[in-house]
C-alpha positions as CSV (number, residue, x, y, z in Angstrom):
1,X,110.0,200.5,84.2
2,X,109.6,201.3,80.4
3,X,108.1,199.4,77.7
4,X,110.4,197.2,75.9
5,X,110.8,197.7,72.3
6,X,112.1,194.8,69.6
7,X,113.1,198.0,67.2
8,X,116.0,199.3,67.9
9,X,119.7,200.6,66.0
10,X,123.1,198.6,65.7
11,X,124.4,201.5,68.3
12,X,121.8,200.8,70.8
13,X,122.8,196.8,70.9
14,X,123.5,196.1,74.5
15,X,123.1,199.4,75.8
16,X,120.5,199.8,78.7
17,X,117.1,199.9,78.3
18,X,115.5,200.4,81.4
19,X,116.7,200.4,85.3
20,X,114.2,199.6,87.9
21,X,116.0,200.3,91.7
22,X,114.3,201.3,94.5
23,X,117.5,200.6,96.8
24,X,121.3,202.3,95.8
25,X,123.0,198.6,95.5
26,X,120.3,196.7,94.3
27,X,118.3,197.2,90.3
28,X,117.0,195.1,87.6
29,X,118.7,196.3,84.4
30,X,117.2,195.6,80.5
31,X,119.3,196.3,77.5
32,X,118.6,196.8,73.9
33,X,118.8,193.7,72.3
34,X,118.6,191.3,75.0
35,X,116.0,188.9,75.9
36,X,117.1,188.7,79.3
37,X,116.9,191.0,82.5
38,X,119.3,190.8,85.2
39,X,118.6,191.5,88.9
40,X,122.0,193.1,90.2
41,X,123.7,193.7,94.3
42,X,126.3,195.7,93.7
43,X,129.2,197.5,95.9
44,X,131.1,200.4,95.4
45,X,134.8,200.0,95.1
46,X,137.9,202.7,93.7
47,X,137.6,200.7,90.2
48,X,133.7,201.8,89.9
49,X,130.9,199.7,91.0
50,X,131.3,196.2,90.7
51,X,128.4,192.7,90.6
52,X,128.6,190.8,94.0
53,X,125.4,188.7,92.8
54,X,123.4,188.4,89.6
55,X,120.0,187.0,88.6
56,X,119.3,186.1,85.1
57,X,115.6,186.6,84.8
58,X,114.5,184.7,81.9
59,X,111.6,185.0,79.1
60,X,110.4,181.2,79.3
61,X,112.9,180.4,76.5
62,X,116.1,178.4,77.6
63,X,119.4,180.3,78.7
64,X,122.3,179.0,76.8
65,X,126.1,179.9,77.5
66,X,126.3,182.5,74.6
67,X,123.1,184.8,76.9
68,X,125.8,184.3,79.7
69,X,129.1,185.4,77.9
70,X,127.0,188.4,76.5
71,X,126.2,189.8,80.1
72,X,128.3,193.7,80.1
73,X,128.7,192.9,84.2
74,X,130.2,196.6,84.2
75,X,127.1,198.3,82.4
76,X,124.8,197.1,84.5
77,X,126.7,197.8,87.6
78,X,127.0,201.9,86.5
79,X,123.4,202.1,85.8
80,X,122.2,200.8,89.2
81,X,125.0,203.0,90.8
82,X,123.8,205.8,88.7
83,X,120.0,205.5,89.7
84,X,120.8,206.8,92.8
85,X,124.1,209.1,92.0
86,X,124.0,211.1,95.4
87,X,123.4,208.0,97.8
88,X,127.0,206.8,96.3
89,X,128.6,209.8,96.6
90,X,127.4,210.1,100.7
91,X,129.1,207.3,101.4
92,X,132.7,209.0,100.9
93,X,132.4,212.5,100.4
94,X,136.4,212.3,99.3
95,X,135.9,210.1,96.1
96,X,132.9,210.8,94.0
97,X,132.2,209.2,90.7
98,X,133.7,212.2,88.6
99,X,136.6,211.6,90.6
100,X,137.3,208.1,89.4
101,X,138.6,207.2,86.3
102,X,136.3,204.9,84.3
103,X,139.2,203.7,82.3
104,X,140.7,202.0,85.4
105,X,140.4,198.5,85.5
106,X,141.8,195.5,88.1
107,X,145.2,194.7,86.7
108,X,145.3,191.1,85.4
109,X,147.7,188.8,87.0
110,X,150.6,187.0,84.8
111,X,149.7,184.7,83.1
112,X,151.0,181.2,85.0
113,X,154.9,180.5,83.3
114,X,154.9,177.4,81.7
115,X,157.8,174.4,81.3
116,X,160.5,174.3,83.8
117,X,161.7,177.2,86.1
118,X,165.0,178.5,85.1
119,X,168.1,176.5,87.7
120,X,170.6,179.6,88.7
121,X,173.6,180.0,88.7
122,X,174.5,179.0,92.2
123,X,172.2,175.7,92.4
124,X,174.9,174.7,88.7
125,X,177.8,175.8,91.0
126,X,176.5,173.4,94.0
127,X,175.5,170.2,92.0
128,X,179.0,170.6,90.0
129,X,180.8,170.6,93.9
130,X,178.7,167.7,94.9
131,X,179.6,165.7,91.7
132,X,182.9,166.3,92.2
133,X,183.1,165.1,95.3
134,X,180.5,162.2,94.9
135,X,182.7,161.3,91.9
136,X,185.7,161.7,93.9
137,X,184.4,159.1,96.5
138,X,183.2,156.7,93.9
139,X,180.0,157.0,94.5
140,X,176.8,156.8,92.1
141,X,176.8,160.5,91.0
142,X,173.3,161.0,89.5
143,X,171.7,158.6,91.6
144,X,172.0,160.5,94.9
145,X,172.3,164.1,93.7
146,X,168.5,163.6,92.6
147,X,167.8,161.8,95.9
148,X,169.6,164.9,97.3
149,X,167.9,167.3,95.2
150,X,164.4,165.5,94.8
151,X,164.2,165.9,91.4
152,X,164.6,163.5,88.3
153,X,167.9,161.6,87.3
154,X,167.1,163.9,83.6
155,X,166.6,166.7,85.5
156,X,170.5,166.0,87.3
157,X,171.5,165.3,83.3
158,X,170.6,168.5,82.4
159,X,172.1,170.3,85.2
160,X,175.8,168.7,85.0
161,X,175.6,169.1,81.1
162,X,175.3,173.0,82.1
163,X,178.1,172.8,84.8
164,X,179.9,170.9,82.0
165,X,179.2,173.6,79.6
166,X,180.0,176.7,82.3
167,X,183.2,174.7,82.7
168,X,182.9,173.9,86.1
169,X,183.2,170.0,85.6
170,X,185.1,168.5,83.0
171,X,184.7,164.9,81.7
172,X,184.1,164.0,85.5
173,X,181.2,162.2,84.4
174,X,180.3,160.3,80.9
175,X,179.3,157.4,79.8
176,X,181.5,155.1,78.0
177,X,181.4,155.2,74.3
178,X,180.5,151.4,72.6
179,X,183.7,150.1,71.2
């Protein structure tokens, strides 16, 4: 392992230091400006190497949240892969590191959608047949479409105003207006 050295450029900040790996998925990586040294396993996937578990080796001093969020998990994984470049490339002859784009990344999932899911079309078409006929039979309208529907009385609201405004009821069911 080389000698660590506080001088170093702005351009060098993060970058790696040293790599000390006697096995191809295993290394302890330092990097220019850090205080830490991190102890990597690694595996070898079509998206580049990748961190199944890390170590934080420490200098005595404590390690606070902003050391963690600093931690370039990708960095350290190519330098342990590339201490031993032709035991990776053994283990599939087919896909080499040249091969695989660097660029690619795991695609981030959607972000969850927030607030209520849009009601179709067909679910406005059902609850306006079952007012009718609820209505029709003199029944309490709201009451048991959301026992029907398990959902909110406000929720039912909402979807007879937009059978109301698609035309599909009409006046079937209002409140009274105070005199």
């Amino acid at each position: 392992m080389t000698e660590r050295s506080d001088e170093f450029s702005d351009s060098e900040q993060g970058e790696v230091e040293s790599v000390d790996s006697t096995e191809p998925d295993q290394g302890v990586v330092a990097l220019f400006g850090h205080r830490l040294r991190y102890r990597v396993t690694i595996i070898g996937t079509t998206n580049g190497p990748q961190v199944t578990e890390l170590t934080v080796i420490g200098d005595g001093q404590p390690i606070t949240s902003a050391d963690l969020h600093r931690i370039p998990l990708a960095r350290i994984a190519r330098a342990v892969r590339d201490a031993h470049p032709i035991t990776w490339e053994q283990v599939d002859p087919l896909v080499t590191w040249e091969t695989i784009n660097p660029a690619t990344t795991w695609e981030t999932p959607p972000a969850p959608r927030r607030g209520r899911p849009p009601v179709t079309e067909e679910r406005i078409a059902e609850v306006a047949a079952y007012a009718i006929a609820l209505h029709t039979q003199g029944a309490q309208v709201r009451e048991r479409l959301a026992d029907r529907y398990g959902v909110t009385v406000r929720t039912i609201d909402r979807w007879l105003s937009a059978a109301r405004d698609r035309g599909l009821i009409t006046d079937l069911y209002r409140r009274k207006e105070a005199p």
